[in-house]
C-alpha positions as a printed Julia matrix, in Angstrom:
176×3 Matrix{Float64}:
 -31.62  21.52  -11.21
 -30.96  21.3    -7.52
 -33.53  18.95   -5.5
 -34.13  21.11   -2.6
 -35.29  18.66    0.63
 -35.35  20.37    3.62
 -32.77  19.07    5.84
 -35.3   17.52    8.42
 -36.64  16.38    5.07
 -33.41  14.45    4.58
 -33.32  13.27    8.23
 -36.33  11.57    8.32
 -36.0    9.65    5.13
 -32.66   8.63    5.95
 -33.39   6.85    8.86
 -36.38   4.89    7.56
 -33.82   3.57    5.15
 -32.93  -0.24    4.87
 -29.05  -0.65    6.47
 -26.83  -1.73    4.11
 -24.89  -5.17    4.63
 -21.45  -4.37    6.08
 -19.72  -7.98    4.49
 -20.72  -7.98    1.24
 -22.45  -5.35   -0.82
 -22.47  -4.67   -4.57
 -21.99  -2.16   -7.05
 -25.22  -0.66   -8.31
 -23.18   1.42  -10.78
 -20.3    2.37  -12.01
 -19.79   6.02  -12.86
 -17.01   7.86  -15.73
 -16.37  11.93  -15.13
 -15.73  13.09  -18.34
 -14.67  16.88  -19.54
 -17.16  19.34  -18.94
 -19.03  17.51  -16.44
 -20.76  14.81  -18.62
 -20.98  11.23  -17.44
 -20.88   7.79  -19.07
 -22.19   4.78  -16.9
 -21.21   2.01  -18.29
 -22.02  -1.81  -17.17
 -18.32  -2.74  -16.64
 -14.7   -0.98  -16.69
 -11.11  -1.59  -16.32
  -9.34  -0.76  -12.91
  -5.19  -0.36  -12.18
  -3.27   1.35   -9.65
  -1.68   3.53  -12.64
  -4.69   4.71  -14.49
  -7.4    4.03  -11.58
 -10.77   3.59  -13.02
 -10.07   3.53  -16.78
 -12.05   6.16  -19.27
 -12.34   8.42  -15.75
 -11.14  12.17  -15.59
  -8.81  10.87  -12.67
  -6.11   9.47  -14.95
  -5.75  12.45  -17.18
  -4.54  14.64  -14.29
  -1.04  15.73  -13.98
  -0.29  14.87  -10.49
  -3.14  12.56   -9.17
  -3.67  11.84   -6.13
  -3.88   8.25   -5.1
  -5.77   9.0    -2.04
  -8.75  10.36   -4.34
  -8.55   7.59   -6.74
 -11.57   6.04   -6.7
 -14.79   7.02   -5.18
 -17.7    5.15   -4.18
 -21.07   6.83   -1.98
 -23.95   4.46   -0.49
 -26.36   3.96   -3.25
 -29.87   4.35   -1.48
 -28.33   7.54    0.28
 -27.83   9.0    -3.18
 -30.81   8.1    -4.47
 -32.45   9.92   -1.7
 -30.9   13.53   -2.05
 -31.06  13.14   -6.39
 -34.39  12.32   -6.23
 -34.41   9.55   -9.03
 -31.74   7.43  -10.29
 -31.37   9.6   -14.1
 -29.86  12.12  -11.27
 -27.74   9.54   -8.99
 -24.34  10.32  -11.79
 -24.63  13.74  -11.37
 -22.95  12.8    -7.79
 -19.42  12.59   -9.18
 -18.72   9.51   -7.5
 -17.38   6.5    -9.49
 -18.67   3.46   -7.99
 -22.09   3.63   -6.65
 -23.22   0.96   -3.9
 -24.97  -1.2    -1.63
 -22.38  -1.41    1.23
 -22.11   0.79    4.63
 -19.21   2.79    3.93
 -18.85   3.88    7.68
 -15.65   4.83    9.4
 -16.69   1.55   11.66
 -17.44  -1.2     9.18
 -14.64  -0.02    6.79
 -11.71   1.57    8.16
  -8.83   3.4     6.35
  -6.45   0.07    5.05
  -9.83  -1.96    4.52
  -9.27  -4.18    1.93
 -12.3   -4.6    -0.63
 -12.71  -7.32   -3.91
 -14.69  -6.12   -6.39
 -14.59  -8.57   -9.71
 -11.01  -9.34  -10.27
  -9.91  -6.64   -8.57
  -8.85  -5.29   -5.55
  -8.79  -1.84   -3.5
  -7.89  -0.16   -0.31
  -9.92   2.55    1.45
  -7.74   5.27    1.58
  -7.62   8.01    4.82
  -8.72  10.92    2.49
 -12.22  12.05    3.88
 -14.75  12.54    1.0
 -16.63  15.81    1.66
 -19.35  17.55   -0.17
 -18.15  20.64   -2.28
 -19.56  23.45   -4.1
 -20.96  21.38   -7.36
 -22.55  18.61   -4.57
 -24.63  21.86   -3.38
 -25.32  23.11   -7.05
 -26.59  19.41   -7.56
 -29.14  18.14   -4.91
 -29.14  21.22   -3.02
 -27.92  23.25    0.54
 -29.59  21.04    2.83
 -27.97  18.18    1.39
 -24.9   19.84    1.17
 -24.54  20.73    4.87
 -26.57  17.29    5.8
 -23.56  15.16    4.47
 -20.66  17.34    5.76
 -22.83  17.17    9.3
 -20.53  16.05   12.06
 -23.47  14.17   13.67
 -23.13  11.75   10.57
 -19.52  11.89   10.02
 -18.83   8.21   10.77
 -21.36   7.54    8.34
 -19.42   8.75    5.6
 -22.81   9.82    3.52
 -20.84  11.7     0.87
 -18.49   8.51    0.52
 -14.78   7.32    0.5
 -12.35   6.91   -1.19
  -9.96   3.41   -2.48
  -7.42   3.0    -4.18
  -6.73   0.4    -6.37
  -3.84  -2.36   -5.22
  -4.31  -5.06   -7.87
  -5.5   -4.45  -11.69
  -8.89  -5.77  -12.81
 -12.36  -5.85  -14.48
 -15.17  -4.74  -12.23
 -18.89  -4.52  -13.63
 -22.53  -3.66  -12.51
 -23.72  -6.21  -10.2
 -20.48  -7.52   -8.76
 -20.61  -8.46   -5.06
 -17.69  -6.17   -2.8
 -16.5   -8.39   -0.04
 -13.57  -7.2     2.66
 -11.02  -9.11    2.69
C-alpha cells in the first residue's frame, strides 16, 4: 500500500521539519533486506568491509558493489513519505537516522563512527527506483529524485564500511 501525498503535500511538511544535527546524529534503526522483500530490524548488528552489514541481502551477492554497501536515509524524512514508522523498513535502506545526510555536511570520503565501527560515504548517488514508487507513492518518488533537493540527498547515501564493528539502535554517528 502506497501512501499517496501530493507532492506539494510533501513540500510543505518537509520544510516544517526539525533540521537534523550535522556533528553528531544517531541511528534510529537499523534495517536487514532479506529474500523476497521481508525485513528484520533488529536492535544491533555486526558490520565488516567483507560482509557489510551482516544478516543483509548485500553480502549474498555475487559481485557487490562496495559503493552500495551500506545505506542510510534521514529518519524524520522517511517517516514523512511512509506515513508511520511500521512502514519506515519498507524503505530498503539499512541504517535509518537522525543526521543531515547532505552533499554539504557529508561529502563523498566523510568519515563516520558509529559504535565500534567505522564507514566512509561513498560517491554512489542513492536514487529512488521503481519499488520506492510502489512503496510511498509517485509524488514521493519524483519528490526525492527532484534536482531542487538533490544536495539534500532525501533518498540517502551510501558508506562503506573501513573498520569491522558492532553498531546498535541508539548509537550516536559522529564525523571524524
Amino acid at each position: 500500500m502506497a501512501i499517496h501525498l501530493s507532492r506539494d503535500g510533501i513540500e510543505a511538511k518537509f520544510n516544517q521539519l526539525a533540521e537534523s544535527p550535522k556533528d553528531r546524529g544517531v541511528v534510529e534503526c537499523v534495517v536487514l533486506r532479506l529474500p523476497e522483500e521481508q525485513r528484520e530490524t533488529p536492535q544491533e548488528a555486526e558490520v565488516s568491509p567483507e560482509g557489510g552489514l551482516h544478516g543483509d541481502r548485500w553480502g549474498s551477492v555475487t559481485t557487490p558493489n562496495v559503493r552500495a554497501q551500506i545505506s542510510m536515509m534521514n529518519s524524520h524524512f522517511l517517516r514523512l513519505v511512509a506515513g508511520s514508522d511500521e512502514r519506515i523498513s519498507l524503505a530498503g535502506d539499512n541504517l535509518l537516522v537522525d543526521l543531515d545526510l547532505s552533499k554539504e555536511n557529508l561529502p563523498a570520503g566523510t568519515k563516520l563512527q558509529i559504535g565500534t565501527a567505522t564507514f566512509e560515504v561513498t560517491d554512489l548517488p542513492h536514487t529512488g527506483c521503481l519499488k520506492f514508487e510502489r512503496r510511498y507513492g509517485t509524488d514521493a518518488l519524483e519528490f526525492v529524485n527532484s534536482e531542487a533537493y538533490a544536495s539534500k540527498r532525501l533518498r540517502g547515501l551510501f558508506v562503506r564500511v573501513t573498520k569491522p564493528g558492532k553498531i546498535q539502535v541508539g548509537d550516536a554517528i559522529h564525523k571524524i
